[in-house]
MMTF fields as JSON, N, C-alpha, C and O atoms, coordinates in Angstrom:
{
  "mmtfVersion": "1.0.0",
  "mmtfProducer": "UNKNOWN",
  "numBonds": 339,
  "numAtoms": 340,
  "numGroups": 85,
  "numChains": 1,
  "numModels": 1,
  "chainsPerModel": [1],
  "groupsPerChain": [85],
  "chainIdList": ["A"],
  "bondAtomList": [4, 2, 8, 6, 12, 10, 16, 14, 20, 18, 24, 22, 28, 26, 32, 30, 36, 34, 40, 38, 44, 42, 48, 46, 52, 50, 56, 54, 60, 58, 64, 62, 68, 66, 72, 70, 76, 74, 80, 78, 84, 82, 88, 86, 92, 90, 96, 94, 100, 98, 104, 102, 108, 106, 112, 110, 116, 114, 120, 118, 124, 122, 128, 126, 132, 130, 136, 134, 140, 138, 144, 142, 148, 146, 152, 150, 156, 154, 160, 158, 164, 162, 168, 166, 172, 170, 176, 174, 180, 178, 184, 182, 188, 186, 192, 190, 196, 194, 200, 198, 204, 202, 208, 206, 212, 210, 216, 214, 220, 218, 224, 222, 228, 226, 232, 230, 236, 234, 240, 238, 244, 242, 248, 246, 252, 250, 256, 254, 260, 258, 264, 262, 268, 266, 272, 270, 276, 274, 280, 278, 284, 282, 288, 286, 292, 290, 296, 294, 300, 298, 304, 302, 308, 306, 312, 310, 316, 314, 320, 318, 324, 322, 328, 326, 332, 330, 336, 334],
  "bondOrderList": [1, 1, 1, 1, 1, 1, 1, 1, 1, 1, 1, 1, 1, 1, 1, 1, 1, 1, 1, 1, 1, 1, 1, 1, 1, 1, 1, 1, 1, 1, 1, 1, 1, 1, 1, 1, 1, 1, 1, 1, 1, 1, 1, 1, 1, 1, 1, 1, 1, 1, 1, 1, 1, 1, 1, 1, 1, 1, 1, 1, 1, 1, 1, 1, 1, 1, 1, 1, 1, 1, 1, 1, 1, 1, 1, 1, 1, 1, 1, 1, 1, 1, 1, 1],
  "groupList": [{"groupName": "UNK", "atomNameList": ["N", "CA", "C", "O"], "elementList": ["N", "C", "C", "O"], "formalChargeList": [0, 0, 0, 0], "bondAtomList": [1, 0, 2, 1, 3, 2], "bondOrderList": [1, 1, 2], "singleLetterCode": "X", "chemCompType": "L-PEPTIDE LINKING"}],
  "groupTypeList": [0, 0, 0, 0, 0, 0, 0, 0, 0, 0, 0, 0, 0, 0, 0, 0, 0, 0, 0, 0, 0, 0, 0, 0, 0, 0, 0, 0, 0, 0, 0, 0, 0, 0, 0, 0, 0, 0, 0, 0, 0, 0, 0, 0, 0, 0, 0, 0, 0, 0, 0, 0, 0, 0, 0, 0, 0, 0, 0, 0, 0, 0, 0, 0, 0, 0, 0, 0, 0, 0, 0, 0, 0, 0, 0, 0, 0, 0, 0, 0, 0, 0, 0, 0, 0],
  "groupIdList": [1, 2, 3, 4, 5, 6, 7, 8, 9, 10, 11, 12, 13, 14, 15, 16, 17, 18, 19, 20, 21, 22, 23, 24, 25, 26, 27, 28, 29, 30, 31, 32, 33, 34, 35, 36, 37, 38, 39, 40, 41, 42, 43, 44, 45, 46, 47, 48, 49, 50, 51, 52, 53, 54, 55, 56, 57, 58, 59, 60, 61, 62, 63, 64, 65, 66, 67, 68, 69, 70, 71, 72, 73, 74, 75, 76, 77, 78, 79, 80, 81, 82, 83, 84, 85],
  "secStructList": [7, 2, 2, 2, 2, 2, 2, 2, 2, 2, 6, 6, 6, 2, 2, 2, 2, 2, 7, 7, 1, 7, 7, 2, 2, 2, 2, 2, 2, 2, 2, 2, 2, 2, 2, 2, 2, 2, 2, 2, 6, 6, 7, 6, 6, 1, 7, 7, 6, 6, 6, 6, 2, 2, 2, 2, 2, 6, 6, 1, 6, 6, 6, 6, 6, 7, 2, 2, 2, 2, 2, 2, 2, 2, 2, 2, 2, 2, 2, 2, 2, 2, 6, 6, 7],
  "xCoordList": [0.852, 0.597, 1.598, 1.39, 2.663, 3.92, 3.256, 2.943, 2.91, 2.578, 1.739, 1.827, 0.793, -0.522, -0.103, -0.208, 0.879, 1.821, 2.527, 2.455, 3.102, 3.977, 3.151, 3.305, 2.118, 0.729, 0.061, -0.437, 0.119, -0.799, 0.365, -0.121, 1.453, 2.573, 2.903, 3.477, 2.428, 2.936, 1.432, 1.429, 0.287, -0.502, -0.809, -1.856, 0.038, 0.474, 1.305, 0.541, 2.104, 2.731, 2.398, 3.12, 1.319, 0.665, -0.09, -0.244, -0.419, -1.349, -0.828, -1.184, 0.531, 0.93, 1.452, 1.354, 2.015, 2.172, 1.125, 1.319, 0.126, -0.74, -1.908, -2.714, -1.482, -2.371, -1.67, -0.503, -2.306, -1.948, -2.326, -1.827, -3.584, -3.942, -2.97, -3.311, -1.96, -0.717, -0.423, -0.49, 0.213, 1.394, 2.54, 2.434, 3.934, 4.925, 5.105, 5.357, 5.063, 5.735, 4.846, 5.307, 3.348, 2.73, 2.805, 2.541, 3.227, 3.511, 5.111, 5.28, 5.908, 7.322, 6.996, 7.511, 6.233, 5.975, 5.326, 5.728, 4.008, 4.048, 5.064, 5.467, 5.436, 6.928, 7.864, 7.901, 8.452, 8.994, 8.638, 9.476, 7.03, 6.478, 6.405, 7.035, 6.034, 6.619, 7.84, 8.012, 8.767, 10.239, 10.61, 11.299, 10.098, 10.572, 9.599, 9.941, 8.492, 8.007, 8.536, 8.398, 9.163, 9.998, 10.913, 10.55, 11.873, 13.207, 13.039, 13.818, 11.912, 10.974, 10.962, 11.649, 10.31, 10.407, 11.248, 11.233, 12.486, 13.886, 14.878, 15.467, 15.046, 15.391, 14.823, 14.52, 14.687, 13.79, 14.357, 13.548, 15.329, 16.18, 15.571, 15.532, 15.082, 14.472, 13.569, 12.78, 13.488, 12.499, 11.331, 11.262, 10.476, 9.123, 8.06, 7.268, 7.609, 6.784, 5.723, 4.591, 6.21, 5.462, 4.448, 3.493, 4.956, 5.296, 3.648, 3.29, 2.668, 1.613, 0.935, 0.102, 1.237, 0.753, 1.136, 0.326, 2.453, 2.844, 1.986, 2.058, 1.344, 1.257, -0.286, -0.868, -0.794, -2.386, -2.299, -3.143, -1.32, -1.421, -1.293, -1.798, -0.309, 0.071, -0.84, -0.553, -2.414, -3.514, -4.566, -5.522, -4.121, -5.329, -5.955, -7.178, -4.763, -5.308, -6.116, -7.098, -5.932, -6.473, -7.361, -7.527, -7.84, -8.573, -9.778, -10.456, -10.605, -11.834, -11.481, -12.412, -10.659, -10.398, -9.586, -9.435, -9.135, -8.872, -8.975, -8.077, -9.915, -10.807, -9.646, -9.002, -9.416, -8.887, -7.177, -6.757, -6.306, -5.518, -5.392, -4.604, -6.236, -6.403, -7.123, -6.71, -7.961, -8.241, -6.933, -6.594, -6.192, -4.962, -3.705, -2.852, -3.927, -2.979, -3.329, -2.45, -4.637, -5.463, -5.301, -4.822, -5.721, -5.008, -4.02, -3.954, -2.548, -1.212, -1.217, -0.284, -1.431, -1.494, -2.193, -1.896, -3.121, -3.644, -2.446, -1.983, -2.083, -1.483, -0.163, 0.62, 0.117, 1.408, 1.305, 2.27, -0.066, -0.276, -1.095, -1.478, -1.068, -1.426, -0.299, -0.541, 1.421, 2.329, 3.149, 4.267, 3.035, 2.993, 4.727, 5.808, 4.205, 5.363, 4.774, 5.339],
  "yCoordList": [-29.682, -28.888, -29.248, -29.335, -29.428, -30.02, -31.023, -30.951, -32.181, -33.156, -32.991, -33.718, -32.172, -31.651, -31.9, -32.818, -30.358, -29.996, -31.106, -31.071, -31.925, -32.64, -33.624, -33.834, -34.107, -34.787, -34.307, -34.884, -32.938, -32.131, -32.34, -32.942, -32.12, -31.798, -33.308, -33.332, -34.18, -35.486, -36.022, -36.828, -35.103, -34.963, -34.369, -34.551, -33.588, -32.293, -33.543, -34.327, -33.874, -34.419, -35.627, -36.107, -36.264, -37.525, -36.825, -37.258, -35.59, -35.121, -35.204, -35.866, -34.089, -33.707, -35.106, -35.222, -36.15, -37.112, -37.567, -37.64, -37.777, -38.282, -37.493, -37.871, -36.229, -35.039, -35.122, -34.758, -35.515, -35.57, -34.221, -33.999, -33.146, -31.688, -30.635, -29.452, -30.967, -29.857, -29.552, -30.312, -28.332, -28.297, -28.85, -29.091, -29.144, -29.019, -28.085, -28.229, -26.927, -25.507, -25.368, -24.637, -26.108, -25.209, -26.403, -26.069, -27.758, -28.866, -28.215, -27.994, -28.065, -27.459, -26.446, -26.693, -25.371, -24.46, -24.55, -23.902, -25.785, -26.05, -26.845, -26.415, -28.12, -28.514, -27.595, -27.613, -26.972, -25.908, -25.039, -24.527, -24.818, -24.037, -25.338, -25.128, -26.225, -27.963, -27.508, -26.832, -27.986, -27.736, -26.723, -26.963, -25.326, -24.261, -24.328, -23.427, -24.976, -25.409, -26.487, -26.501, -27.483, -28.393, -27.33, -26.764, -26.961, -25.983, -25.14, -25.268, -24.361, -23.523, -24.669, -24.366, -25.702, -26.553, -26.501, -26.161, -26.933, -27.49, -26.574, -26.873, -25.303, -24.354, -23.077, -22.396, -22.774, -21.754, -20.063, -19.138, -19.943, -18.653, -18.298, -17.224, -19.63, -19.138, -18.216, -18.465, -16.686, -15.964, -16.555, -16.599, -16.974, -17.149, -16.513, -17.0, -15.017, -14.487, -14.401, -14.119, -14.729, -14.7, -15.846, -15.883, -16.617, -18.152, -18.77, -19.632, -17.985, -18.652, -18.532, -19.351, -16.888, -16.561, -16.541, -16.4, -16.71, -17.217, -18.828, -19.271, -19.459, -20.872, -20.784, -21.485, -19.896, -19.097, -18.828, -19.322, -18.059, -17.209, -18.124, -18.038, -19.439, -20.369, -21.278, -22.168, -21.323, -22.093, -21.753, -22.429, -19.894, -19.107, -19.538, -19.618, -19.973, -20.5, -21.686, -21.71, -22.734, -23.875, -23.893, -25.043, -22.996, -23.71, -23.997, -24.431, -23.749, -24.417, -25.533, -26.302, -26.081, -27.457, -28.471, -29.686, -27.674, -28.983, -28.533, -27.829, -28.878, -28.527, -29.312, -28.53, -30.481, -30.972, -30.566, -30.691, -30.138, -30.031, -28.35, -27.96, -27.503, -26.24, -26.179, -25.325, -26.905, -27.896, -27.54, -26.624, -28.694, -29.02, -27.594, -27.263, -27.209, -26.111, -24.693, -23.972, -24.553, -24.021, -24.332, -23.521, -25.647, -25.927, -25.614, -24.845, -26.334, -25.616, -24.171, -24.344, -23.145, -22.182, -21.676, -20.617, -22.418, -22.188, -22.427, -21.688, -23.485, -24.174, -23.368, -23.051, -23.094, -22.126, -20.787, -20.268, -20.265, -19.165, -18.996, -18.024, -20.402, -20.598, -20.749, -20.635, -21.139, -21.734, -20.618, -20.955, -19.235, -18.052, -18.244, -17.891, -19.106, -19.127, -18.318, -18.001],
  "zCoordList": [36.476, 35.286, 34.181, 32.971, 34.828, 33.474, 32.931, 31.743, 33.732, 32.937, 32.124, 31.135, 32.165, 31.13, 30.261, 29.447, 30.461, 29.163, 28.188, 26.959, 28.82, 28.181, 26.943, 25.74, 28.121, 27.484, 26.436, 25.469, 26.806, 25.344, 24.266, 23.308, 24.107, 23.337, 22.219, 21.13, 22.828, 22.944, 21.716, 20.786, 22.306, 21.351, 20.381, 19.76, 20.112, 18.868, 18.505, 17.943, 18.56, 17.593, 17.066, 16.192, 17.487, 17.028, 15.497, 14.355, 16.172, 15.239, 14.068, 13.093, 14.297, 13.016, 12.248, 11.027, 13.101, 12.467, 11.074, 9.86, 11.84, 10.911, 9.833, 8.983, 10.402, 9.217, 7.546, 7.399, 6.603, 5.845, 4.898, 3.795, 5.764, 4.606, 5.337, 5.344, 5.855, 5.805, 5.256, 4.29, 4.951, 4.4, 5.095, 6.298, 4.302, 5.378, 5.969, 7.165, 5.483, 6.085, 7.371, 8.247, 7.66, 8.364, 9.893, 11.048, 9.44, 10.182, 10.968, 12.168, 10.077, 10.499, 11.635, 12.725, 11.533, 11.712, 13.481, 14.447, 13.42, 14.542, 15.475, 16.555, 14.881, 15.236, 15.972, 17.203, 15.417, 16.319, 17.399, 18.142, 17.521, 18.541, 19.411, 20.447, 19.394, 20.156, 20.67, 21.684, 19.793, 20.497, 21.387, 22.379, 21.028, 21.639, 22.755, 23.521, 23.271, 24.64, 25.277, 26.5, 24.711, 25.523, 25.952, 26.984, 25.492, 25.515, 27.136, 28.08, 27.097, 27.864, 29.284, 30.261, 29.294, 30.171, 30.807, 31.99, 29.954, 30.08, 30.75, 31.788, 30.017, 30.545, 30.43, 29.45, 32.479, 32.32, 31.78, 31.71, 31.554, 30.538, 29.122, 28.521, 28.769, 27.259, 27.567, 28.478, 26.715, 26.744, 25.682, 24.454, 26.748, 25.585, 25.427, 24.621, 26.24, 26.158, 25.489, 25.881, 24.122, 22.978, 22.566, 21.79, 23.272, 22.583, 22.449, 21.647, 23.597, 23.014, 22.277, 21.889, 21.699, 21.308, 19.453, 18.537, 19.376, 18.063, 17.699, 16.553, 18.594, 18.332, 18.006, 17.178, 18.725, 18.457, 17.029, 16.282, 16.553, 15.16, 14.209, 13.09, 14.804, 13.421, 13.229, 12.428, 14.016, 13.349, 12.631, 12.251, 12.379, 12.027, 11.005, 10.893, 9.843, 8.367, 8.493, 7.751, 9.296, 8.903, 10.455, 10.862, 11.2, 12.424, 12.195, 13.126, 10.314, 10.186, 9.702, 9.94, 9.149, 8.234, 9.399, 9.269, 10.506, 11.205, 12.752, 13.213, 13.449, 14.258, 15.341, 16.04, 15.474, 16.522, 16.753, 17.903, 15.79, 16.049, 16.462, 17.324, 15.753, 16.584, 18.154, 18.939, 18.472, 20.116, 20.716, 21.464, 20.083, 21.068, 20.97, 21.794, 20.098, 19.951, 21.048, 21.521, 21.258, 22.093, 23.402, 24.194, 23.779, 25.054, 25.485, 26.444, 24.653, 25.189, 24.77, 23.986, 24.661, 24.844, 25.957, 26.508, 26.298, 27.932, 28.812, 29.681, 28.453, 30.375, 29.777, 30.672, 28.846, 28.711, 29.549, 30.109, 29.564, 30.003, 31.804, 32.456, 32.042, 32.925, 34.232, 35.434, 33.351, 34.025, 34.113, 34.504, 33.877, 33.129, 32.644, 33.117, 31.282, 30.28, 29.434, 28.388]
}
C-alpha cells in the first residue's frame, strides 16, 4: 500500500509540475498536502487526521477544470484513509 502511495504522490507532482491553469497559491497549497504525506510516512507521530480530508477541500475550486489532477488527489485520499492515516 506504501508503494501506491508513494506512486500516486510522485504523480501529483508531475502534475503540478506541468499544470500551467494554477495558481501558485493553489499548486503550493497541494505541494504541501504532498509533503505533509511523505512526513506521515516518515514519521508515524505526525498527527494527520485531517489530512485527507484538507487535500479533498483543496480541489474543490478547480475539480471541473482539471479532472485528472483532482483523480489523483482523490486517490491519495483513499489509500490515506485506507492506511488509516
Amino acid at each position: 500500500m506504501r508503494e501506491k502511495l508513494e506512486e500516486t504522490l510522485r504523480e501529483l507532482h508531475d502534475i503540478l509540475a506541468e499544470e500551467q491553469d494554477l495558481t501558485e497559491e493553489d499548486k503550493q497549497r497541494l505541494r504541501q498536502a504532498a509533503e505533509e504525506i511523505q512526513q506521515t510516512l516518515d514519521d508515524e507521530n505526525i498527527d494527520s487526521a485531517s489530512l485527507a480530508q484538507r487535500l479533498v477541500e483543496s480541489t474543490r475550486r478547480f475539480r471541473d477544470t482539471h479532472p485528472l489532477l483532482t483523480n489523483t488527489v482523490g486517490r491519495l485520499a483513499d489509500l490515506l484513509a485506507q492506511m488509516g492515516i
